[in-house]
C-alpha positions as a printed Julia matrix, in Angstrom:
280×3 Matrix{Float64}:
 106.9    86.93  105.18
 107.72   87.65  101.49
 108.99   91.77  101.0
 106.7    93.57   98.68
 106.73   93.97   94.94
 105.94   97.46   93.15
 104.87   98.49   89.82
 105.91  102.16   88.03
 102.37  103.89   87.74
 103.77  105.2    83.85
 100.72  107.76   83.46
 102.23  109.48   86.12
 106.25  108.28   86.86
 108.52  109.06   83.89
 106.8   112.04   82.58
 109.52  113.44   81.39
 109.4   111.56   78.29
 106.22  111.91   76.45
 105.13  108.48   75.18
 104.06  105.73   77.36
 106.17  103.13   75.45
 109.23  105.0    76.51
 108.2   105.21   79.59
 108.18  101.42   79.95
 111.74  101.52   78.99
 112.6   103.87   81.55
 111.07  102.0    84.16
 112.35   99.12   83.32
 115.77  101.18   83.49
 115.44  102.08   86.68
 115.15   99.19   88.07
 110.96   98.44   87.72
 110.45   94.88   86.81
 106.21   95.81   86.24
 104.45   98.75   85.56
 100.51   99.9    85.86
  98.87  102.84   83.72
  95.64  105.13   83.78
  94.73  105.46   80.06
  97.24  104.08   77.14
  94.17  104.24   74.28
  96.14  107.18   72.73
  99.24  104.88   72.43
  99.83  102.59   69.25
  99.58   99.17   71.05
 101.96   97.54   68.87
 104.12  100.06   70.57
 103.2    99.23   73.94
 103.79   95.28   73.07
 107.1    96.01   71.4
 108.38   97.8    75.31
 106.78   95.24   77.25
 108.6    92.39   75.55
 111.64   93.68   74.74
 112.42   94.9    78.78
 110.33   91.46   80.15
 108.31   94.32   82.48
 104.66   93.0    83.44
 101.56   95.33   83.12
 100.03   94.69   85.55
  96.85   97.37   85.64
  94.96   99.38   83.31
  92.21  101.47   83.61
  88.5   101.53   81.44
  88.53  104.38   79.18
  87.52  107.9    80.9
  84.8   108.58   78.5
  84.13  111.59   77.23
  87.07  114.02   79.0
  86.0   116.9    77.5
  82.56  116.78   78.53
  84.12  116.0    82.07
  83.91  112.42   82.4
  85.77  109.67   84.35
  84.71  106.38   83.95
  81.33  104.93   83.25
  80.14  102.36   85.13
  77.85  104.08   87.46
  76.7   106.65   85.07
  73.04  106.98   84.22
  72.45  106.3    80.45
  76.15  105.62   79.42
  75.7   101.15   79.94
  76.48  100.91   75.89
  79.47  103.23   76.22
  80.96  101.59   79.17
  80.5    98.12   77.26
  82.46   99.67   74.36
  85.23  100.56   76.75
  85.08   97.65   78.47
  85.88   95.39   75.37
  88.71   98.53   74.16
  89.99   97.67   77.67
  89.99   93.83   77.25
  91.62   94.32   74.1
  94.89   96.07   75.26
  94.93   94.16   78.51
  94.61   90.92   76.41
  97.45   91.92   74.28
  99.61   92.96   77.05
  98.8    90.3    79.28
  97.3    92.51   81.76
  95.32   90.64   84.21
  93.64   93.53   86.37
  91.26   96.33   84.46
  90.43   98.98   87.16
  86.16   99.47   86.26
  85.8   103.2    87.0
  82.64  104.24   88.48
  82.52  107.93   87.03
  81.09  110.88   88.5
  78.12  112.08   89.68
  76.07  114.05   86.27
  76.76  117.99   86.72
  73.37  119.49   88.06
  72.39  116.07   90.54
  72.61  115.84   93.94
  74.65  113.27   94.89
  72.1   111.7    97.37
  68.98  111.93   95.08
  71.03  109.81   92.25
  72.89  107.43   94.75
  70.58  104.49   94.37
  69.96  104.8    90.82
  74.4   104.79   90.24
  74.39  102.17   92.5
  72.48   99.9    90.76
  73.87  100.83   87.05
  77.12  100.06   88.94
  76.34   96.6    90.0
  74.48   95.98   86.65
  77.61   96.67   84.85
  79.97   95.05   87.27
  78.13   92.16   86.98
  78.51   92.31   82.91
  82.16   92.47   83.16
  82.61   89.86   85.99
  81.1    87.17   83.23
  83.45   88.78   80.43
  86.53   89.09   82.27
  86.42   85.6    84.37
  86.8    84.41   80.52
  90.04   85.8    80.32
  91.12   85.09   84.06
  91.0    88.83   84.41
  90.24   90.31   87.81
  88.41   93.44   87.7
  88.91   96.33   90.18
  86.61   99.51   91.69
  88.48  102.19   93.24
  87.13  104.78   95.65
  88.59  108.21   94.78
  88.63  110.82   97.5
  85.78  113.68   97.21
  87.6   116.18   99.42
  90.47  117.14   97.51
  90.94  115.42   94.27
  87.27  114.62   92.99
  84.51  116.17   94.6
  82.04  114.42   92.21
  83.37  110.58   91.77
  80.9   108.38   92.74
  82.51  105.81   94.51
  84.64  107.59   97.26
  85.07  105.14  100.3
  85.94  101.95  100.88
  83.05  101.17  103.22
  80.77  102.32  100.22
  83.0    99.91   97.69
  83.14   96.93   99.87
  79.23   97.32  100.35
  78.6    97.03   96.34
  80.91   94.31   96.5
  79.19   92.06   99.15
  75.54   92.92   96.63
  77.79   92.46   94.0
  78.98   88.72   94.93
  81.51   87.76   92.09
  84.72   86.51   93.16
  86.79   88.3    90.46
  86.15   91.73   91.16
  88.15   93.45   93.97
  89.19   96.33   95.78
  91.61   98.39   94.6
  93.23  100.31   97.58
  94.96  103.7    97.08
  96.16  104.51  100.16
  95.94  108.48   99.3
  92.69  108.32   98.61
  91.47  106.11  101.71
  93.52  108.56  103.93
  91.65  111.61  103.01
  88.22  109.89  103.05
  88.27  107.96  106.11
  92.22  107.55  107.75
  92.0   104.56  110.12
  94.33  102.56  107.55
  95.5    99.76  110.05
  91.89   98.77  110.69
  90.2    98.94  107.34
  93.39   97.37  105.61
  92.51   94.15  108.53
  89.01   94.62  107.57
  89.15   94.63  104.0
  91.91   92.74  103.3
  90.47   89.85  102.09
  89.08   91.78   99.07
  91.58   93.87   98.16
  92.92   93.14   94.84
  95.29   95.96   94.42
  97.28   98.67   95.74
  98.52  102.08   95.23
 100.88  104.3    97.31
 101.8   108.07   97.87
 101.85  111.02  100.42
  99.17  112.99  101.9
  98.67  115.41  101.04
 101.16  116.42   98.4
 100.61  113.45   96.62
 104.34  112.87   96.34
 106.82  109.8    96.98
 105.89  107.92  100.0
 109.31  109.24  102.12
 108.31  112.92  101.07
 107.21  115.24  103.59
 103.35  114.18  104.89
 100.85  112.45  107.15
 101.57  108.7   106.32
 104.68  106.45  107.92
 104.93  104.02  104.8
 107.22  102.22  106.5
 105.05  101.31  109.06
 102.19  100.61  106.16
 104.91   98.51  104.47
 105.11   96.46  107.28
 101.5    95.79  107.98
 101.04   94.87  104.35
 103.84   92.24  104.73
 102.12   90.89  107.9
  98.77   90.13  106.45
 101.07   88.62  103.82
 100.18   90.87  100.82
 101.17   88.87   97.59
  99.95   91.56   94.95
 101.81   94.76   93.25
 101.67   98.21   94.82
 101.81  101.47   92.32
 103.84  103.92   92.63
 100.93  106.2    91.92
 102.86  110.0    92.96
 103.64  113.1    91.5
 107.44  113.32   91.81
 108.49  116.24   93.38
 111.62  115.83   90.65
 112.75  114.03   88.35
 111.56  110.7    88.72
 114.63  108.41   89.53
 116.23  110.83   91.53
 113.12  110.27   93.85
 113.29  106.75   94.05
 115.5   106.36   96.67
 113.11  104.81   99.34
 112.13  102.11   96.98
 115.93  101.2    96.67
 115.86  101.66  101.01
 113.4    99.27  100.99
 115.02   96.65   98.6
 118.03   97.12  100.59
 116.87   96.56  104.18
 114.98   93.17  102.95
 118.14   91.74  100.6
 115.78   91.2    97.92
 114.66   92.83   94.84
 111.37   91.2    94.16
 109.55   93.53   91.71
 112.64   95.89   91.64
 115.91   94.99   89.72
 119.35   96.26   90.99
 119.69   99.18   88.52
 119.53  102.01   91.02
């Protein structure tokens, strides 16, 4: 039973520098030997490939552009009307992943258009979802690229996202049917929507693709105050024999090394530092 391995989430670890090619640095500082990110399209990617080589850390995850933020977007892929756009983002996406030899591109779904009801549109999204899925299955099995979907929790962090559980994910991926796109599991958000981890990570395990970790509901480091015993998660990860990352996807309730001290716990209990390096 190999220990985990876990990647810095740098959109949202390390925010106390500003760029996201310093941030690799500090990961990689503190002891990180990966990271993940949201968006990096506003950072040079020359940049980005200067960090990554010079510390050896793997990116491991990005995400497909948001859109059009201002207007209130968050992906595309299940948005009515927006296929060209989320092609475009796609191949922005494949470009920085290809550079940084990132083999996982998380496809976000989007939200649900301002003035809809959610249940009027549902079959339409859901087949603009799988239509586009299917277009990047063919484009990133080229590039031995798996691509993710993530469900985001409607109750507290995005009451419009489209995709919000992982019964509703897992469903689009058994229409779907292509072997390299996965579920990405963020424990926070499957918590909120549904709780009954032990069981759905049994049932789903054999798509899940990725992880991500933190506290409900602060949304804070995994030992912080909240309704989750990671531990316990830990363990039933290692017992299905998890070989992928987990992100450290939490809001620090600090500064961010000073609130890393479960991660080195962990390392410490099982001798190893797979994923982590001895820096802390």
């Amino acid at each position: 039973m190999a220990p985990l391995k876990f990647c810095a989430n740098i959109s949202w670890l390390f925010t106390e520098l500003p760029d996201l090619s310093q941030r690799i640095y500090a990961a990689a500082s503190a002891g990180f030997q990966a990271v993940e990110a949201a968006w990096l399209y506003d950072t040079d990617l020359q940049e980005l490939q200067r960090a990554r080589e010079a510390t050896g850390v793997e990116v491991v995850l990005i995400n497909t552009p948001p859109g059009d933020v201002n207007a209130g977007e968050l992906g595309l892929g299940a948005v009515p009307g927006r296929e060209a756009e989320f092609r475009q983002g796609l191949d922005q996406a494949l470009k920085y992943a290809k550079a940084l030899n990132c083999r996982r591109i998380h496809l976000m779904a989007g939200r649900v258009p301002v003035g809809t009801n959610r249940m009027a549109v549902a079959k339409e999204m859901e087949a603009i979802f799988i239509h586009n899925l299917n277009y990047a299955a063919d484009i990133l099995s080229k590039e031995g690229i798996t691509g993710l979907i993530e469900p985001i929790n409607t109750r507290i962090t995005d009451p419009r996202y489209f995709l919000d559980s992982p019964h509703q994910a897992a469903g689009i991926l058994e229409k779907l049917g292509k072997p390299n796109i996965k579920l990405q599991m963020d424990i926070f958000h499957w918590q909120i929507m549904d709780g009954n981890l032990t069981k759905n990570i049994h049932k789903y395990f054999h798509i899940i693709g990725h992880v991500q970790i933190a506290q409900v509901p602060g949304r804070n480091e995994p030992d912080s105050a909240g309704e989750l015993n990671y531990n316990f998660l830990f363990n039933t990860l290692e017992n299905h024999d998890y070989q992928g990352y987990i992100g450290c996807e939490y809001k620090p309730l600090g500064n961010t090394t000073d609130g890393l001290g479960w991660i080195k716990d962990y390392w410490t209990h099982n001798n190893s530092s797979g994923g982590f390096r001895s820096a802390l």
